[in-house]
C-alpha positions as CSV (number, residue, x, y, z in Angstrom):
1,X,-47.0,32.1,-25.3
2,X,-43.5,30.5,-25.1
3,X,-43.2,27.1,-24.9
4,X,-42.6,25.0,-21.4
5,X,-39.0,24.6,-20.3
6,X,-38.4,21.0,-20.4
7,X,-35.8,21.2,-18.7
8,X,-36.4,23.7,-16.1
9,X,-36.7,20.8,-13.4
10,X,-33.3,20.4,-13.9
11,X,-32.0,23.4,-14.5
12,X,-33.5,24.2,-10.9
13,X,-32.3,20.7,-9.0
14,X,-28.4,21.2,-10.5
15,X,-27.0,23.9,-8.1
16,X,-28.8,23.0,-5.5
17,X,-27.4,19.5,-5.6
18,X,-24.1,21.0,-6.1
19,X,-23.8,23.2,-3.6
20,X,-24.8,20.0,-1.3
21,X,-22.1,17.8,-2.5
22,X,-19.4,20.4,-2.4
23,X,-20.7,21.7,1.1
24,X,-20.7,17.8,2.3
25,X,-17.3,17.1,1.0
26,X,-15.7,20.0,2.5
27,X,-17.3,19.5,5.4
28,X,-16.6,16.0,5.9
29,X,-13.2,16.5,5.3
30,X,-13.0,18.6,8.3
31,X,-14.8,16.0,10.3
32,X,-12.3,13.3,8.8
33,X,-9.1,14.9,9.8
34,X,-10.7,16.0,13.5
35,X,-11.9,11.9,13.5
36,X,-8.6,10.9,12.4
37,X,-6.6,12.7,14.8
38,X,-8.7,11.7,17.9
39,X,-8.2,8.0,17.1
40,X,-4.7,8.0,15.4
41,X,-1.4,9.5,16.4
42,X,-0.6,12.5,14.3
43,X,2.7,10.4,12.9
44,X,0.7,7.9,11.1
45,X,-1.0,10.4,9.0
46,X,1.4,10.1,6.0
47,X,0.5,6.3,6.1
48,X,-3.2,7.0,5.4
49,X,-2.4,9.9,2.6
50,X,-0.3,7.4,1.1
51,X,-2.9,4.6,1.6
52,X,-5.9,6.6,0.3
53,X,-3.3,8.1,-2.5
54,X,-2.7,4.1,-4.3
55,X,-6.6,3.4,-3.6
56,X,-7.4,6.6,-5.5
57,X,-6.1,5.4,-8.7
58,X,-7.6,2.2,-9.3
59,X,-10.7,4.0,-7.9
60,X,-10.3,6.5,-10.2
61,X,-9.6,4.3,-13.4
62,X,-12.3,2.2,-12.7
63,X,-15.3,5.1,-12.1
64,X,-14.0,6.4,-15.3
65,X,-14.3,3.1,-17.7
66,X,-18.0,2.7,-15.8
67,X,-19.1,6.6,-16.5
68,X,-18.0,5.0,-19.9
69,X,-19.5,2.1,-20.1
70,X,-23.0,3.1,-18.1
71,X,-23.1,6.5,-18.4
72,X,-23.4,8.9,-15.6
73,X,-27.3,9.1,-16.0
74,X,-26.8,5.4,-13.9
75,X,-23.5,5.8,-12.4
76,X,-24.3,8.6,-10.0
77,X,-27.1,7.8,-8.4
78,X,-25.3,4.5,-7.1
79,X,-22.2,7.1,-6.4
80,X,-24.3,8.4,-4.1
81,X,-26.6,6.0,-2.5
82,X,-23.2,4.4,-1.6
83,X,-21.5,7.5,-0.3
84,X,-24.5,7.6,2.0
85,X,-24.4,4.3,3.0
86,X,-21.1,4.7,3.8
87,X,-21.6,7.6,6.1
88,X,-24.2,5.6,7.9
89,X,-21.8,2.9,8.5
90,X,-19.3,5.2,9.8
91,X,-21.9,7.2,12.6
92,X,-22.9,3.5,13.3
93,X,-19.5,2.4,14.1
94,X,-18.8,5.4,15.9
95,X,-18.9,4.7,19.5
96,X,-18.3,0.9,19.5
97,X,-15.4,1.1,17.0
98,X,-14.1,4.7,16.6
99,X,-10.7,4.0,14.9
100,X,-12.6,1.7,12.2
101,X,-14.9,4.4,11.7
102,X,-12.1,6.8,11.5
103,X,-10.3,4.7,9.1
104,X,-13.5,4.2,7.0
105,X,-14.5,7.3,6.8
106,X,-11.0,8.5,5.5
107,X,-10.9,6.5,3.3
108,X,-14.5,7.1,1.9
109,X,-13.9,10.6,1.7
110,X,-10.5,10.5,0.1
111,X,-11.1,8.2,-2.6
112,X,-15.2,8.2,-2.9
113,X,-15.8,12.1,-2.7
114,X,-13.8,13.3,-5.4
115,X,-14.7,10.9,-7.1
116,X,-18.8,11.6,-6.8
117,X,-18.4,15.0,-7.5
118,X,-16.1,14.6,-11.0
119,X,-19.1,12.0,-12.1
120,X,-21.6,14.6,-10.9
121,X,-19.9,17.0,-13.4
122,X,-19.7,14.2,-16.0
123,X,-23.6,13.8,-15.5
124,X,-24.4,17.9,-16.2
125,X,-22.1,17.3,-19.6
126,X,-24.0,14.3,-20.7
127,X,-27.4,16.3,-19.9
128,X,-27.1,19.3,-21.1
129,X,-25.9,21.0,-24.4
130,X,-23.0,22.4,-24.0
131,X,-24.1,26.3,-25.6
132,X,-27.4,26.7,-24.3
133,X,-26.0,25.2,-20.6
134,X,-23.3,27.9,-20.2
135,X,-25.7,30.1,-18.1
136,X,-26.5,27.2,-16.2
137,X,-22.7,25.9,-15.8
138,X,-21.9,29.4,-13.9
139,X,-24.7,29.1,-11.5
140,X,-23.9,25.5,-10.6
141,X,-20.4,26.7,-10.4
142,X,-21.3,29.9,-8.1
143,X,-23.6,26.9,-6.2
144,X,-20.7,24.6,-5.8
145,X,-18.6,27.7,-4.0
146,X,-21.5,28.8,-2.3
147,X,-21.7,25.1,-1.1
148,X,-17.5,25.3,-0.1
149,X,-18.3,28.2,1.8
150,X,-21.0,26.2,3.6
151,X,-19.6,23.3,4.1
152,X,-16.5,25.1,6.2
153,X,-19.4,26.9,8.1
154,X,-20.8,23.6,9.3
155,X,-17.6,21.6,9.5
156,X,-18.4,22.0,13.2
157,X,-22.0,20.7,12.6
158,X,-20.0,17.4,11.9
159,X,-20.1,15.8,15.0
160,X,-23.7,16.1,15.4
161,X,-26.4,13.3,14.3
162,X,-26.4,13.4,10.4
163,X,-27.6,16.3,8.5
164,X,-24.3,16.6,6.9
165,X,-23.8,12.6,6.4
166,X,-27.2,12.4,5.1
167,X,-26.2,14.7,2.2
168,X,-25.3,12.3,-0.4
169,X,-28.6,10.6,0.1
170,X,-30.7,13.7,-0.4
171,X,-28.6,14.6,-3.3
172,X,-29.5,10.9,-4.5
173,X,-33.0,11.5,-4.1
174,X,-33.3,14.8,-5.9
175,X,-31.3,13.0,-8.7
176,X,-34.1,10.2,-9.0
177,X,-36.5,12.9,-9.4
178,X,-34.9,14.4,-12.7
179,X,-36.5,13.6,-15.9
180,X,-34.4,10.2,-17.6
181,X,-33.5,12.1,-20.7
182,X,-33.0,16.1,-20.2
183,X,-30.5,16.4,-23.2
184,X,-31.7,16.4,-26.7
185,X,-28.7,17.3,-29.1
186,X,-28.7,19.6,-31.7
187,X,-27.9,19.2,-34.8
């Protein structure tokens, strides 16, 4: 009789959490630019890509020196939990304030959601070794596409109370149920 997978939790959770953050981010990037340009005139857009563009690399620096200094097993979680805050934020400041949600939010998804999903990658490589995983790597991959295509399907979901915005807190919650300590090396 083989042994237990120890890590099949894991091995089951990864796509699937995938394919939700790559479905949210495409999707909310639909919902950004549609927000944007109902609130902002069309010529301004260059300002906030260039805006978003310096906030990105200090963003970007600094996620990197904290996956580095607190490891993604910590990091992502709070990626998460915050990109879900945000999102709340934004639906609540929707109708009283809809160019400082608009402005929020693309700024949130600009510099936050690539940034989430590079530590979420960062997290599968500090989890899993790097031979046995490659079976696992291509189905998170095939996830995260399948989660692209998704995400474009229910761009026009975006609009609508939060199933989409409430992604990053169910992929926060199915992180916290992964085992601490999935990857053993070996030598």
């Amino acid at each position: 009789m083989p042994a237990p997978d120890p890590h099949a939790r894991a091995r089951a959770l990864a796509p699937i959490v995938a394919a939700a953050l790559v479905a949210q981010q495409v999707a909310s990037n639909a919902g950004r630019d549609a927000l944007f340009l109902t609130h902002f005139d069309v010529t301004t857009l260059p300002w906030f890509v260039a805006g978003a563009a310096a906030l990105s690399l200090p963003a970007a620096v600094a996620s990197g020196r904290l996956l580095a200094r607190r490891g993604p097993v910590k990091v992502v979680p709070w990626l998460l939990a915050s990109s879900g805050a945000l999102f709340l934020l934004e639906w609540g400041l929707l109708a009283p304030l809809p160019r400082a949600a608009a402005t929020i939010l693309y700024l949130h998804n600009a510099i936050l959601g690539g940034i989430a999903i590079s530590a979420w990658w960062s997290l599968l490589n500090e989890r899993f070794d790097p031979h046995s995983a490659k079976p696992l790597m291509a189905k998170v991959a095939g996830a995260a596409t399948f989660g692209g295509l998704l995400g474009g399907l229910g761009a026009e979901r975006v609009g609508a109370p939060p199933p989409f915005r409430a992604t990053p807190g169910a992929c926060y919650a199915a992180l916290r149920r992964l085992p601490r300590r999935d990857f053993h090396p070996q030598v």
